[in-house]
C-alpha positions in Angstrom: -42.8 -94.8 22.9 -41.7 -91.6 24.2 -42.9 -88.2 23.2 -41.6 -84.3 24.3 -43.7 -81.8 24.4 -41.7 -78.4 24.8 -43.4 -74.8 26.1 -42.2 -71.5 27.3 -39.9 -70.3 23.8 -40.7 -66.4 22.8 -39.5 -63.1 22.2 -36.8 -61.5 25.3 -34.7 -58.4 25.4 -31.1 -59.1 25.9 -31.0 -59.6 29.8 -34.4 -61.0 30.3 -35.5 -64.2 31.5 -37.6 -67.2 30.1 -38.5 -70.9 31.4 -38.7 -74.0 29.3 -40.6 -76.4 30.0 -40.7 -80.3 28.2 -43.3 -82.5 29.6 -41.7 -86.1 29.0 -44.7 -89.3 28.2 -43.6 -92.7 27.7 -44.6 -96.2 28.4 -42.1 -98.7 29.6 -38.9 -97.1 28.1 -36.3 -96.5 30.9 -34.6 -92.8 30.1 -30.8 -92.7 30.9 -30.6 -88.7 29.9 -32.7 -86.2 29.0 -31.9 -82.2 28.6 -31.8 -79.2 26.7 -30.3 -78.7 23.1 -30.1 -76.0 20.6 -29.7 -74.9 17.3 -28.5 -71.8 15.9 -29.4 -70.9 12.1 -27.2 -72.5 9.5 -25.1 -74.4 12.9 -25.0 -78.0 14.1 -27.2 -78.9 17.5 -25.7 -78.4 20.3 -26.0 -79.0 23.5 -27.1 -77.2 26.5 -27.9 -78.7 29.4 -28.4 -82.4 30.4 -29.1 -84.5 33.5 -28.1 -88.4 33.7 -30.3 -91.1 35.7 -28.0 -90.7 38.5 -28.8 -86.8 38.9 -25.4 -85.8 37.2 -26.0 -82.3 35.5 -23.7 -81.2 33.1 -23.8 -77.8 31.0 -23.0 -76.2 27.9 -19.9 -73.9 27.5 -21.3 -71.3 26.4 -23.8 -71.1 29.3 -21.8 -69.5 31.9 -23.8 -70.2 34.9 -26.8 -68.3 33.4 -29.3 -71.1 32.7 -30.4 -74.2 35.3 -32.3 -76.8 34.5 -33.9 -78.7 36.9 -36.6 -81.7 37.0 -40.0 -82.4 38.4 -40.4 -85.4 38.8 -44.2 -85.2 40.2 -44.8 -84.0 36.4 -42.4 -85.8 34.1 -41.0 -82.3 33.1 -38.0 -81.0 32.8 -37.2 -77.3 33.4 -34.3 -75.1 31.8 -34.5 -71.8 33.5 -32.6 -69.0 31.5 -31.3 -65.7 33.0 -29.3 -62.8 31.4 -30.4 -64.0 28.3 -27.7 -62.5 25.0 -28.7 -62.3 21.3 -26.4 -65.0 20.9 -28.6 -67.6 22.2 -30.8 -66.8 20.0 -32.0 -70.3 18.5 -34.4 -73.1 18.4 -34.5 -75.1 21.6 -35.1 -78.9 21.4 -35.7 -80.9 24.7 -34.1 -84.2 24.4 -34.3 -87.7 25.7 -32.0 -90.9 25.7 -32.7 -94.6 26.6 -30.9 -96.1 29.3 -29.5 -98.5 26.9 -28.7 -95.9 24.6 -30.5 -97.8 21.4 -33.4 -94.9 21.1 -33.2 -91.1 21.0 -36.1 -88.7 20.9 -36.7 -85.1 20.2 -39.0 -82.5 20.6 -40.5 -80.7 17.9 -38.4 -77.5 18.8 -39.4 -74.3 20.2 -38.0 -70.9 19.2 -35.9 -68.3 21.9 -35.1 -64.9 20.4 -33.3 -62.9 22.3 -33.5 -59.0 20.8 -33.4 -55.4 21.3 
């Protein structure tokens, strides 16, 4: 079994910066991706950032270069760090992880960004 547990969502001015964190526990289950989605009010999931078991990161479109995510491994978390945050990411940000076989996907229970003046 594998369970996310997500920190660090909250209330920013447009510009600001915050840090998610998803602390990732599982037994035996080998994890072949794990990242960052989000979800927009009354809009699919989609995604943000993700990192493959062979260290391949890839990104959103609509992040620009403005958000990194990163692992540490020492703590089973992974890290999306989000600079010159816009209104427009405003959302609810669900850390993610897949199987290496692909046959089981997990979710976290969500936290919410909102980015405001």
């Amino acid at each position: 079994q594998v369970q996310l547990v997500e920190s660090g969502g909250g209330l920013v001015q447009p510009g600001e910066s915050l840090r998610l964190a998803c602390v990732i526990s599982r037994s035996s289950i080998s994890l072949g991706v794990v990242g960052w989605y989000r979800q927009m009010p009354g809009k699919e999931r989609d995604m943000v950032a993700t990192i493959t078991e062979y260290n391949t990161i890839n990104y959103g479109d609509s992040i620009q270069g403005r958000f990194t995510l990163s692992v540490d491994n020492a703590r089973n978390t992974v890290v999306l760090q989000m600079n010159s945050l816009k209104p427009e990411d405003t959302a609810v940000y669900y850390c993610n992880a897949v199987s290496t076989d692909k046959t089981e996907n997990y979710w976290g229970q969500g936290t919410q960004v909102t980015v405001s003046s």
